[in-house]
Predicted model as a PDB file, atoms N, CA, C, CB and O in Angstrom, pLDDT in the B-factor column:
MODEL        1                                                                  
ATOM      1  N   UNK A   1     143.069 184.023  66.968  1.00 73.00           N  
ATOM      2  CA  UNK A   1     143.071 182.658  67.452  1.00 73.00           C  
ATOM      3  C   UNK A   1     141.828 181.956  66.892  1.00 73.00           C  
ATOM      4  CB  UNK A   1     143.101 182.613  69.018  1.00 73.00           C  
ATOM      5  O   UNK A   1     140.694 182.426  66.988  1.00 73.00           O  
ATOM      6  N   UNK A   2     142.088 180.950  66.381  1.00 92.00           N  
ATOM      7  CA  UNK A   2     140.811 179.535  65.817  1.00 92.00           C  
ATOM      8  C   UNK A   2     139.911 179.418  66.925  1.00 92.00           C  
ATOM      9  CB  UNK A   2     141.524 177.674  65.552  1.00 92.00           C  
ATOM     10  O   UNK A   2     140.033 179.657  68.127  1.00 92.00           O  
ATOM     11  N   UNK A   3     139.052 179.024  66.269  1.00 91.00           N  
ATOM     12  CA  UNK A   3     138.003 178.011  67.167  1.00 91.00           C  
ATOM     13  C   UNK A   3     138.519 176.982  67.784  1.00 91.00           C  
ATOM     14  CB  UNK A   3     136.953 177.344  66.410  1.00 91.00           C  
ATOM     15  O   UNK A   3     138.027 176.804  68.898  1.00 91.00           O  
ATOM     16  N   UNK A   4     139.798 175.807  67.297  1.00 93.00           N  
ATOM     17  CA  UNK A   4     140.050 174.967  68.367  1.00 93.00           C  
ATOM     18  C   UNK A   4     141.145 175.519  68.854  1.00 93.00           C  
ATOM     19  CB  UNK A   4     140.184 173.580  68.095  1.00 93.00           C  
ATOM     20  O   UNK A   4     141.410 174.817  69.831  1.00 93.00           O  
ATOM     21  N   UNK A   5     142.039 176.447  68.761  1.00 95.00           N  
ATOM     22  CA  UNK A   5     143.198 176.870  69.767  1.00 95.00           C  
ATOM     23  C   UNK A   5     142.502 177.311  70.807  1.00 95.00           C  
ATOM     24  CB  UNK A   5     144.235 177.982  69.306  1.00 95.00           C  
ATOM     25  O   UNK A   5     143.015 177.011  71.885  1.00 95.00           O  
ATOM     26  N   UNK A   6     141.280 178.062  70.879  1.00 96.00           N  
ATOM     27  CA  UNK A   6     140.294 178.306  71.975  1.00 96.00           C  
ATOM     28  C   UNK A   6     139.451 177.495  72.486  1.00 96.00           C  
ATOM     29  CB  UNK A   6     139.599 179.128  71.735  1.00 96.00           C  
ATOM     30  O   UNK A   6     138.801 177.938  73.433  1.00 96.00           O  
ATOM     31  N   UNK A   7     139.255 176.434  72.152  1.00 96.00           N  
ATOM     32  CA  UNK A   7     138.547 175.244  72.584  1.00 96.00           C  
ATOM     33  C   UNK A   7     140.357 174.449  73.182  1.00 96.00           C  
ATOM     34  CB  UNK A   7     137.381 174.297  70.924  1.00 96.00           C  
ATOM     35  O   UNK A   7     140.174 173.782  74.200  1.00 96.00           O  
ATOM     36  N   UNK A   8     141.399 174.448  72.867  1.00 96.00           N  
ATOM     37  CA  UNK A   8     142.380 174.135  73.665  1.00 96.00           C  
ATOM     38  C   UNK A   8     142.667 174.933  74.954  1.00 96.00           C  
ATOM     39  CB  UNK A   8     143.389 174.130  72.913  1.00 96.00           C  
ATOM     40  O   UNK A   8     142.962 174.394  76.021  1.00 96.00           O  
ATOM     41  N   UNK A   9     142.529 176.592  74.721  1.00 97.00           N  
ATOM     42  CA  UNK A   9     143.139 177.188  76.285  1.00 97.00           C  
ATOM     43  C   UNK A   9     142.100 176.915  77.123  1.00 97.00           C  
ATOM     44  CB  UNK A   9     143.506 178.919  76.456  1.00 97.00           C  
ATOM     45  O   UNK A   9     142.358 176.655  78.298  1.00 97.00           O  
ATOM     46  N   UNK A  10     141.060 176.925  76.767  1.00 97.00           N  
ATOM     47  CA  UNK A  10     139.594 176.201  77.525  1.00 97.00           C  
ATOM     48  C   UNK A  10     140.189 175.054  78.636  1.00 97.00           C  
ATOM     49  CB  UNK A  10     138.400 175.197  76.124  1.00 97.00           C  
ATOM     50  O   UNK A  10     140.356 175.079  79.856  1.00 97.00           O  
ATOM     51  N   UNK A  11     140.405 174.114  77.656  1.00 96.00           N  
ATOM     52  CA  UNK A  11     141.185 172.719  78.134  1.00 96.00           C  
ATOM     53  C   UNK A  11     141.686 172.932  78.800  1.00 96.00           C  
ATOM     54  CB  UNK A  11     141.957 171.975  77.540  1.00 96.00           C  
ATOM     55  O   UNK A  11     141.229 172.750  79.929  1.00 96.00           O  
ATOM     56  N   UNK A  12     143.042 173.496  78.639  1.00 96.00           N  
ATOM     57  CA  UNK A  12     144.541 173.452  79.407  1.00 96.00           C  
ATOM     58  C   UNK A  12     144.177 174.177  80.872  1.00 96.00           C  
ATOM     59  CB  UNK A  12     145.951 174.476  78.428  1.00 96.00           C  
ATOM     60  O   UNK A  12     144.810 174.086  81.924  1.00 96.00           O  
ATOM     61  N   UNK A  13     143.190 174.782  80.651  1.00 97.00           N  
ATOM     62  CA  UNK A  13     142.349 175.993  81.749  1.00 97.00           C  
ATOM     63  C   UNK A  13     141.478 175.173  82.497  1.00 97.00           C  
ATOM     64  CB  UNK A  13     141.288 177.315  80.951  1.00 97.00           C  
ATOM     65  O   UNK A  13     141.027 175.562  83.575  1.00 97.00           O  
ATOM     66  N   UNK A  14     141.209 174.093  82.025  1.00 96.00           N  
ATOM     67  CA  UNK A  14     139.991 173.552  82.352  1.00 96.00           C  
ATOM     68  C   UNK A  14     138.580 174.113  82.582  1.00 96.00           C  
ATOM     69  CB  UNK A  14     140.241 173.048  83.257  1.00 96.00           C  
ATOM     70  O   UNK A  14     137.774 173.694  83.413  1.00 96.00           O  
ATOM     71  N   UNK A  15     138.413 175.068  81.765  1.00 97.00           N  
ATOM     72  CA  UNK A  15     137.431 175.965  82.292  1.00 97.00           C  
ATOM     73  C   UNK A  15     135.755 175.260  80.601  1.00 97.00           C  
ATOM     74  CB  UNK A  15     138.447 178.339  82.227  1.00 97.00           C  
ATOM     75  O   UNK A  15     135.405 175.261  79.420  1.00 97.00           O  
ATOM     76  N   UNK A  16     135.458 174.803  82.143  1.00 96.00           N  
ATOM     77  CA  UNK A  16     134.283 173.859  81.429  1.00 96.00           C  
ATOM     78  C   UNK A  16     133.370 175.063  80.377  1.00 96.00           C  
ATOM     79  CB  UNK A  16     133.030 173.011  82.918  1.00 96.00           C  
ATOM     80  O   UNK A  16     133.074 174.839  79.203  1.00 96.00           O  
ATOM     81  N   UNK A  17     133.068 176.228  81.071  1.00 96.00           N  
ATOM     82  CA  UNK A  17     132.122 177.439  80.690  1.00 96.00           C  
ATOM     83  C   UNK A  17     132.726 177.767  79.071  1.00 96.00           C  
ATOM     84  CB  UNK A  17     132.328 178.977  81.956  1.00 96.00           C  
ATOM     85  O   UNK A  17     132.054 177.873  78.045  1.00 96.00           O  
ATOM     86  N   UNK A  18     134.357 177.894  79.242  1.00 96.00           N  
ATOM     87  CA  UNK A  18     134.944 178.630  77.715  1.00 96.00           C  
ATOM     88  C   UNK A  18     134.978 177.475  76.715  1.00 96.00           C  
ATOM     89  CB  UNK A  18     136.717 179.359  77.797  1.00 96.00           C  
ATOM     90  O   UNK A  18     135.057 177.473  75.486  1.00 96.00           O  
ATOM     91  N   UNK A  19     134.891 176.478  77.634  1.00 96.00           N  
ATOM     92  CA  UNK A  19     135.246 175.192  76.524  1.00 96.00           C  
ATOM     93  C   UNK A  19     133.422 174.995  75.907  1.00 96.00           C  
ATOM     94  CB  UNK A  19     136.098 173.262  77.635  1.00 96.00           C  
ATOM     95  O   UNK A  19     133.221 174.779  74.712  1.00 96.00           O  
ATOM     96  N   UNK A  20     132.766 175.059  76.470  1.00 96.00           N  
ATOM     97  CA  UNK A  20     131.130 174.804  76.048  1.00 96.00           C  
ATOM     98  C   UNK A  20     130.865 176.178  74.673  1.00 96.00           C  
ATOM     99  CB  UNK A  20     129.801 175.161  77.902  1.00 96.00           C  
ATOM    100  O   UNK A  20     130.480 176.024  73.514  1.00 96.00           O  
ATOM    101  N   UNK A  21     131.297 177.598  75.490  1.00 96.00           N  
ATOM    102  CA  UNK A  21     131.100 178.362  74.608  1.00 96.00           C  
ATOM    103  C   UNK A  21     131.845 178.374  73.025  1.00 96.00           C  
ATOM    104  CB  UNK A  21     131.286 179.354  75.296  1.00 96.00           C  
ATOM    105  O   UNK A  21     131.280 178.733  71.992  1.00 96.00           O  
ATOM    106  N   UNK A  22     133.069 177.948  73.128  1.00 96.00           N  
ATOM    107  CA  UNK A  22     134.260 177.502  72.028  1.00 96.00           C  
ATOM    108  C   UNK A  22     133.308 176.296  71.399  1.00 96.00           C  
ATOM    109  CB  UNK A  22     136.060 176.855  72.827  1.00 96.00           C  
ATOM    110  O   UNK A  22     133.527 175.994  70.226  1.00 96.00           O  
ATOM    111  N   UNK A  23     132.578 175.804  71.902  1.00 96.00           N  
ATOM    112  CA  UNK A  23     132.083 174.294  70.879  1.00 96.00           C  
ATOM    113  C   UNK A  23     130.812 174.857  70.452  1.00 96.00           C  
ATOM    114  CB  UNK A  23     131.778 172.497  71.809  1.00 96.00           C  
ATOM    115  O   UNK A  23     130.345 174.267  69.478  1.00 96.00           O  
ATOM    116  N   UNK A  24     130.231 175.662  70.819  1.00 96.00           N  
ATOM    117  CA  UNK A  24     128.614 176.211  70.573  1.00 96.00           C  
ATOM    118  C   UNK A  24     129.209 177.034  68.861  1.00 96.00           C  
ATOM    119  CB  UNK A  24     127.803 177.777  72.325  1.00 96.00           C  
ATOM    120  O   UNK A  24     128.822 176.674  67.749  1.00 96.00           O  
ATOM    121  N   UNK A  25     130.257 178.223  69.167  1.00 96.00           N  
ATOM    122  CA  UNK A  25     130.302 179.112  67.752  1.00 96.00           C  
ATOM    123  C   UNK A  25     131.381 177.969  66.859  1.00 96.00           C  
ATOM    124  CB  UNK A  25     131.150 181.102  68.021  1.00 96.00           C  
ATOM    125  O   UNK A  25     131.613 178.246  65.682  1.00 96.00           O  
ATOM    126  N   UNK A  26     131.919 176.890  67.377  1.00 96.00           N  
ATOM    127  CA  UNK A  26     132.272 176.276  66.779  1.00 96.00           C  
ATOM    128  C   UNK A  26     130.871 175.317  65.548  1.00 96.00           C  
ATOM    129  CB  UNK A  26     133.124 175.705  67.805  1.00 96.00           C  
ATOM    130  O   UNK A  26     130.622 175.298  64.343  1.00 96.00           O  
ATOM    131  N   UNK A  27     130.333 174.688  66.779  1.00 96.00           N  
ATOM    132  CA  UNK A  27     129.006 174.037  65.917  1.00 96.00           C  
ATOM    133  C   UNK A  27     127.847 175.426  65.188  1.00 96.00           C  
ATOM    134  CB  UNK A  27     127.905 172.896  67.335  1.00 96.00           C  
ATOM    135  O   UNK A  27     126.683 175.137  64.908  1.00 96.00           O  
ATOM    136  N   UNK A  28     128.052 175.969  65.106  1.00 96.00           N  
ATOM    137  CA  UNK A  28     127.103 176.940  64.630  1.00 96.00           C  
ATOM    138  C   UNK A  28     128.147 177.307  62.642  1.00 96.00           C  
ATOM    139  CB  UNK A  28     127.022 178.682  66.229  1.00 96.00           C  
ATOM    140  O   UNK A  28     127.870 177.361  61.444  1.00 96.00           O  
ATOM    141  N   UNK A  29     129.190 177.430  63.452  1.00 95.00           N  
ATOM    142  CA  UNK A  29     130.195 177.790  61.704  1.00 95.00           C  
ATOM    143  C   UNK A  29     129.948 176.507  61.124  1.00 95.00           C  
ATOM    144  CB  UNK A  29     132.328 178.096  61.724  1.00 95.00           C  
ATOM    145  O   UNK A  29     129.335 176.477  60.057  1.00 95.00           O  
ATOM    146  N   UNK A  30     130.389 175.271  61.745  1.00 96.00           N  
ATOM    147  CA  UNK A  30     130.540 173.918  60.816  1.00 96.00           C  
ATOM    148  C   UNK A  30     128.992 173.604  60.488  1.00 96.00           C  
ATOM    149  CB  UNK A  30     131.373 172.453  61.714  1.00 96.00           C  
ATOM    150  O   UNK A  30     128.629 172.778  59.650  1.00 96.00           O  
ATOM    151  N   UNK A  31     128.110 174.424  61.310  1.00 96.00           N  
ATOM    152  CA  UNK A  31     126.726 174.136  60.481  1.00 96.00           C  
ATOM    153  C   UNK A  31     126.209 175.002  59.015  1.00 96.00           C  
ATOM    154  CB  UNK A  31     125.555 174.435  61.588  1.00 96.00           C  
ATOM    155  O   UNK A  31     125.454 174.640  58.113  1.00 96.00           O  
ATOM    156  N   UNK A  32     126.974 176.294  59.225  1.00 96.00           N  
ATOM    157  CA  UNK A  32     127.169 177.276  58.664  1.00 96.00           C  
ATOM    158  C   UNK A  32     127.653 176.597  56.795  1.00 96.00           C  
ATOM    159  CB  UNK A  32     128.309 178.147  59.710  1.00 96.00           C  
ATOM    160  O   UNK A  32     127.053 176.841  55.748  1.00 96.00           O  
ATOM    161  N   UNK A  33     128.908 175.735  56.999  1.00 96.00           N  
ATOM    162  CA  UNK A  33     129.318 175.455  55.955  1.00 96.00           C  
ATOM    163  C   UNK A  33     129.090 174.615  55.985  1.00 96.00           C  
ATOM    164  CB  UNK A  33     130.191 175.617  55.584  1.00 96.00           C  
ATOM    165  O   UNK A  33     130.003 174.120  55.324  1.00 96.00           O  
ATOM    166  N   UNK A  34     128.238 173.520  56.382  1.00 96.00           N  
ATOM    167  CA  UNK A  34     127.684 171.740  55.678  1.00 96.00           C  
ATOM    168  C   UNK A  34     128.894 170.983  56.311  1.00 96.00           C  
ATOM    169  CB  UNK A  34     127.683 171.430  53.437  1.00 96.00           C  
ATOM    170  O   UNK A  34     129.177 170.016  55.604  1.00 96.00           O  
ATOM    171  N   UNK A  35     129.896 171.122  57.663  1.00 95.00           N  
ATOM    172  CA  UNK A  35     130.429 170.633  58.014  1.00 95.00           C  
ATOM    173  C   UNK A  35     129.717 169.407  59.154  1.00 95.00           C  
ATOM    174  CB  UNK A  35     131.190 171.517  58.180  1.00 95.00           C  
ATOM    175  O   UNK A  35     129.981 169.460  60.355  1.00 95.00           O  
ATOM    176  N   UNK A  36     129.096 168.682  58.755  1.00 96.00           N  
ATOM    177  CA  UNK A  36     127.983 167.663  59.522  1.00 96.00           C  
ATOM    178  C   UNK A  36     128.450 166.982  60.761  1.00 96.00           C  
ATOM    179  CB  UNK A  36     127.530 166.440  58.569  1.00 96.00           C  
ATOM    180  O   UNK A  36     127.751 166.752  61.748  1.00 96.00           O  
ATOM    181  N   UNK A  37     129.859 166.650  60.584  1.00 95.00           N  
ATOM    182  CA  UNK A  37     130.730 165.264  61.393  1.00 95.00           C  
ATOM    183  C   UNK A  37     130.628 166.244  62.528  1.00 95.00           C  
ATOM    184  CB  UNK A  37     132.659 164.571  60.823  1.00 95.00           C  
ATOM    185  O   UNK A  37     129.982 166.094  63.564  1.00 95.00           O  
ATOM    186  N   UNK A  38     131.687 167.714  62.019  1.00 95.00           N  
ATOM    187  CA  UNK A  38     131.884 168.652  63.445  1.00 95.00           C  
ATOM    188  C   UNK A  38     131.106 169.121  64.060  1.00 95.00           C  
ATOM    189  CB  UNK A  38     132.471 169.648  63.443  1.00 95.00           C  
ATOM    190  O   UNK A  38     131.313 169.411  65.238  1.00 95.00           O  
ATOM    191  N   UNK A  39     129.756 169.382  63.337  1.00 96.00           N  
ATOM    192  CA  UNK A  39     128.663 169.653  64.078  1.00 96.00           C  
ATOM    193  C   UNK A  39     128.021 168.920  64.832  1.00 96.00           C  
ATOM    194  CB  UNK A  39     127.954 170.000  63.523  1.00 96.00           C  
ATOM    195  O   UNK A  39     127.315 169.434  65.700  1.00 96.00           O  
ATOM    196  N   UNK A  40     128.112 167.409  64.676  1.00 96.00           N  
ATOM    197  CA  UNK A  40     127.276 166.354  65.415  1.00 96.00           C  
ATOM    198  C   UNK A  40     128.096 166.329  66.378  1.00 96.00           C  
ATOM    199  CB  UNK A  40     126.940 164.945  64.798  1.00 96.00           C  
ATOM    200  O   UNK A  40     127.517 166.494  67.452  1.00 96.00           O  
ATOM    201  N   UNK A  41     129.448 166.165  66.488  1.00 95.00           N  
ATOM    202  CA  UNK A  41     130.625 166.187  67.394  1.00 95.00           C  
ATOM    203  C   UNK A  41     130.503 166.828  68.780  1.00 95.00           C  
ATOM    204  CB  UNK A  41     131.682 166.868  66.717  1.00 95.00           C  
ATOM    205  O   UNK A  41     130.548 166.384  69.928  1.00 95.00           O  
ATOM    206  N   UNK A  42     130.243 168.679  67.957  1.00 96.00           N  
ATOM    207  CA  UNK A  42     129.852 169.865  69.163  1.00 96.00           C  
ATOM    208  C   UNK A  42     128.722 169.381  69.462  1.00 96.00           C  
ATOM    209  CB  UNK A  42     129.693 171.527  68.795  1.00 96.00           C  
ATOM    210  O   UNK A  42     128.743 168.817  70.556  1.00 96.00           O  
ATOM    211  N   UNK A  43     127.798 169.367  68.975  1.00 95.00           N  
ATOM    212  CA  UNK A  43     126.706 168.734  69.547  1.00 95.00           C  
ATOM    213  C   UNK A  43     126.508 167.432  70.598  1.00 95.00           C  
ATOM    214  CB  UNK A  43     126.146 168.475  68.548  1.00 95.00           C  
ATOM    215  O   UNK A  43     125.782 167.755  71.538  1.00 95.00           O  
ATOM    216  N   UNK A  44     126.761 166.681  70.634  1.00 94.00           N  
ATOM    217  CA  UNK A  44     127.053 165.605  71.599  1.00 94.00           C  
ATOM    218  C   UNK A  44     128.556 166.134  72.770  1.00 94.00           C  
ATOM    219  CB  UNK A  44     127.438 164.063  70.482  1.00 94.00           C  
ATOM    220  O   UNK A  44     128.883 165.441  73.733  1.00 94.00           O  
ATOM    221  N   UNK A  45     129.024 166.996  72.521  1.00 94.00           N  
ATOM    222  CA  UNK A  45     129.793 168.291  73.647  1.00 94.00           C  
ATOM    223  C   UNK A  45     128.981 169.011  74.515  1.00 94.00           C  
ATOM    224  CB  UNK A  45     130.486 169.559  72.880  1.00 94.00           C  
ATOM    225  O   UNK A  45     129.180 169.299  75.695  1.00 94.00           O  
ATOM    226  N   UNK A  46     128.079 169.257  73.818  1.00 91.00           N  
ATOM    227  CA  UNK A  46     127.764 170.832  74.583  1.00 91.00           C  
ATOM    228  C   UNK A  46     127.332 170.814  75.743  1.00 91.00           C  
ATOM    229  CB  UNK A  46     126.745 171.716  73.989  1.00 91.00           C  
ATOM    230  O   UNK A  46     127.117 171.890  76.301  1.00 91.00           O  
ATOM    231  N   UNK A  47     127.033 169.296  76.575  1.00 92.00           N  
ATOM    232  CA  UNK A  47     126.751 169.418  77.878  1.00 92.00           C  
ATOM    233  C   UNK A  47     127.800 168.909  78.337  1.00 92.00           C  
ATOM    234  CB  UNK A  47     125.604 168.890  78.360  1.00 92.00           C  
ATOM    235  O   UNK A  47     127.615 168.909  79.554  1.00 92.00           O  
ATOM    236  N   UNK A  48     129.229 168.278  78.040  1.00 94.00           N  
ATOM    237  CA  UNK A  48     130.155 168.490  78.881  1.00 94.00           C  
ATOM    238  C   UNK A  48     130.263 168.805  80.225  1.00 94.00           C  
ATOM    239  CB  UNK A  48     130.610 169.112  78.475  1.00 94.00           C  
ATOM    240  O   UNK A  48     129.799 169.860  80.656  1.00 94.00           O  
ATOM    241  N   UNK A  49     130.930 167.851  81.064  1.00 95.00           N  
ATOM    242  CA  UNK A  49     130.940 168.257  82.576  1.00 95.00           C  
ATOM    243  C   UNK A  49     132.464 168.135  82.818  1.00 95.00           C  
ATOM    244  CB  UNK A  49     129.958 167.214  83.665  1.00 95.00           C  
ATOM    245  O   UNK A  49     133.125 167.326  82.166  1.00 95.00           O  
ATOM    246  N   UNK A  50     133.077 169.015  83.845  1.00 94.00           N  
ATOM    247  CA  UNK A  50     134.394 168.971  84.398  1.00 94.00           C  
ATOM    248  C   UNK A  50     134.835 168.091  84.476  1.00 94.00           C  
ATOM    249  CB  UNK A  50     134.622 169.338  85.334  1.00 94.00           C  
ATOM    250  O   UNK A  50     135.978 168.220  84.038  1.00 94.00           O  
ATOM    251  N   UNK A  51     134.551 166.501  84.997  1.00 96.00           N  
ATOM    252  CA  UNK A  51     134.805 165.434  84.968  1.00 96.00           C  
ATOM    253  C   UNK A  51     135.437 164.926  83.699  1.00 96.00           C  
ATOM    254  CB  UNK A  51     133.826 164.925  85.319  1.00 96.00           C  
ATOM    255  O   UNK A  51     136.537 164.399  83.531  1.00 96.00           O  
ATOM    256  N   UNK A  52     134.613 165.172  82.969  1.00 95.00           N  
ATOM    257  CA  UNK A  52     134.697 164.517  81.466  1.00 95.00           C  
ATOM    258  C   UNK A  52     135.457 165.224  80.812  1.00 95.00           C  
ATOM    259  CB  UNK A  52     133.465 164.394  80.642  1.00 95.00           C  
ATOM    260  O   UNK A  52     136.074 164.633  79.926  1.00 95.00           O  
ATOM    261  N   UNK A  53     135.688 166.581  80.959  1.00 95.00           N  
ATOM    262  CA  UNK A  53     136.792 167.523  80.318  1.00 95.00           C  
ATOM    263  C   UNK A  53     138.087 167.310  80.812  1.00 95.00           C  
ATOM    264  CB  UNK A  53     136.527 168.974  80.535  1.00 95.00           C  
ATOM    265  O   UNK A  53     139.114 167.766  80.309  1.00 95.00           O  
ATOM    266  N   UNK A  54     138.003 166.550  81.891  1.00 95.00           N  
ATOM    267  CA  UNK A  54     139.243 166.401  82.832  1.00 95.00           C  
ATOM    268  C   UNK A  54     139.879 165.259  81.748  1.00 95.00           C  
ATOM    269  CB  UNK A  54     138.883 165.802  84.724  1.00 95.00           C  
ATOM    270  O   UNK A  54     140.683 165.359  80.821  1.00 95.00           O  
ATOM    271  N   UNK A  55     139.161 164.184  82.294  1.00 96.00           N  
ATOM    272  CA  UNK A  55     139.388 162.844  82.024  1.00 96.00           C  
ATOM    273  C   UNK A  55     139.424 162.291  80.408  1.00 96.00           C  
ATOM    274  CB  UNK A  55     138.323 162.173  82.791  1.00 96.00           C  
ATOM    275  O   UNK A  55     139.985 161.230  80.133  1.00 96.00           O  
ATOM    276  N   UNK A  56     138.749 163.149  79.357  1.00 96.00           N  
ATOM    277  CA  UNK A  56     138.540 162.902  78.300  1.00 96.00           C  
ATOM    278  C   UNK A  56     139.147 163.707  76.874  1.00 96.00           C  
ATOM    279  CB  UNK A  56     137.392 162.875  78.481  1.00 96.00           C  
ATOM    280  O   UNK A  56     139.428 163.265  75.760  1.00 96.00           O  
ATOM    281  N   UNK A  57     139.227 165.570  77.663  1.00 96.00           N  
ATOM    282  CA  UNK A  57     139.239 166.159  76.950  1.00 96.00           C  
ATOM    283  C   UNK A  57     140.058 165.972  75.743  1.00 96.00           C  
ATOM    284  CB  UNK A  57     139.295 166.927  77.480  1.00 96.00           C  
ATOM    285  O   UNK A  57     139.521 166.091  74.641  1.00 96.00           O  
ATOM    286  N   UNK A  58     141.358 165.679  75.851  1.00 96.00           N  
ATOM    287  CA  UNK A  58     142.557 165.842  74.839  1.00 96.00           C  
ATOM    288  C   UNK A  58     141.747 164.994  73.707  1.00 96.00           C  
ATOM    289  CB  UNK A  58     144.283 165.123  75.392  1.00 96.00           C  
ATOM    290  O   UNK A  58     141.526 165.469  72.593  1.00 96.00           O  
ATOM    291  N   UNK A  59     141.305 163.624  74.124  1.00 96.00           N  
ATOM    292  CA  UNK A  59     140.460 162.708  73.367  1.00 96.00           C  
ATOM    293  C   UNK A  59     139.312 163.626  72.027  1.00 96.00           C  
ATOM    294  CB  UNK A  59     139.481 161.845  74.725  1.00 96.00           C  
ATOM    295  O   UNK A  59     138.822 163.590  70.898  1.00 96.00           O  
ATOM    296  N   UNK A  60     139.427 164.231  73.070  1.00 95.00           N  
ATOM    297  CA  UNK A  60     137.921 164.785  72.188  1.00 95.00           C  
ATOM    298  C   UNK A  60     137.828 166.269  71.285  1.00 95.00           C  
ATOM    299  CB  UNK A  60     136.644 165.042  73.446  1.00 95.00           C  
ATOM    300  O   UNK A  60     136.922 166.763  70.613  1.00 95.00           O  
ATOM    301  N   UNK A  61     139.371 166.763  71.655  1.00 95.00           N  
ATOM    302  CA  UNK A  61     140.296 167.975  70.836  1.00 95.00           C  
ATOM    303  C   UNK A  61     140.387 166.613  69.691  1.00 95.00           C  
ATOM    304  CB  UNK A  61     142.230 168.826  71.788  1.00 95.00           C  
ATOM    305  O   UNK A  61     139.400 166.663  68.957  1.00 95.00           O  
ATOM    306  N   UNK A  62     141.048 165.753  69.445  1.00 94.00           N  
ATOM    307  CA  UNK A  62     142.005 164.933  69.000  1.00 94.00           C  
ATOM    308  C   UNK A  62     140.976 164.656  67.673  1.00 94.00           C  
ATOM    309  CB  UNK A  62     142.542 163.610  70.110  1.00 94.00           C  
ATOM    310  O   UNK A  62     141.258 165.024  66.532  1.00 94.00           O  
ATOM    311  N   UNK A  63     139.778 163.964  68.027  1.00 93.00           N  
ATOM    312  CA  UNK A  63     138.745 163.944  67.124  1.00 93.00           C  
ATOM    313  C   UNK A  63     137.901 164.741  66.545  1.00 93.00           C  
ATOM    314  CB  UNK A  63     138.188 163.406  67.414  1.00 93.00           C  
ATOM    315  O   UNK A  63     137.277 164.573  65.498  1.00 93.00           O  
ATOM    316  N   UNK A  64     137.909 165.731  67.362  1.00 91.00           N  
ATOM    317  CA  UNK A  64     137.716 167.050  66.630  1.00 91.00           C  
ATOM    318  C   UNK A  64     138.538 167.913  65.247  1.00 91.00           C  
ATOM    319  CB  UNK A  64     137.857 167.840  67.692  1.00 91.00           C  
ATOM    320  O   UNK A  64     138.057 168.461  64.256  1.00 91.00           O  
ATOM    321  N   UNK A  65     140.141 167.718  65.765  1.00 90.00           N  
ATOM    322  CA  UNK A  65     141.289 168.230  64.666  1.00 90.00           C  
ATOM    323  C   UNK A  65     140.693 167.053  63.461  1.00 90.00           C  
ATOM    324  CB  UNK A  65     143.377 167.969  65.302  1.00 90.00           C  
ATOM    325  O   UNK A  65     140.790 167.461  62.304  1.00 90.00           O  
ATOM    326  N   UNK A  66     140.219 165.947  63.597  1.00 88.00           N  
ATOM    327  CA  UNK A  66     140.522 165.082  62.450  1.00 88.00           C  
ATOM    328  C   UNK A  66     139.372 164.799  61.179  1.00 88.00           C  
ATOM    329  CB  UNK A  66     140.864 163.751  63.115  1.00 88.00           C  
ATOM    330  O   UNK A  66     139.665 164.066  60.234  1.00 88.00           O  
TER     331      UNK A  66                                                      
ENDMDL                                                                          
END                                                                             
């Protein structure tokens, strides 16, 4: 399984903890390969709160895939 199919069961789970950890080895690879956008992305993620995963998440899968 990918980095965002696991940053999705996170989601669908709502489980704020797997979704933070899924964006951390996510931003660490896209830093890995000069991927800048996805890294600034996870980065402005990584404090994520339940609220905002609730209310936002799909949003923020969505811009992530793109």
């Amino acid at each position: 399984m990918d980095r965002l199919q696991q940053l999705q069961v996170s989601l669908r789970h709502q489980d704020v903890s797997g979704f933070q950890d899924h964006l951390h080895a996510l931003r660490s690879c896209a830093a890995n390969v000069g991927a800048r956008a996805i890294y600034q992305r996870c980065l402005d993620l990584r404090t994520i709160a339940g609220d905002e995963l609730k209310r936002s998440g799909q949003a923020h899968m969505r811009a992530l895939e793109q």
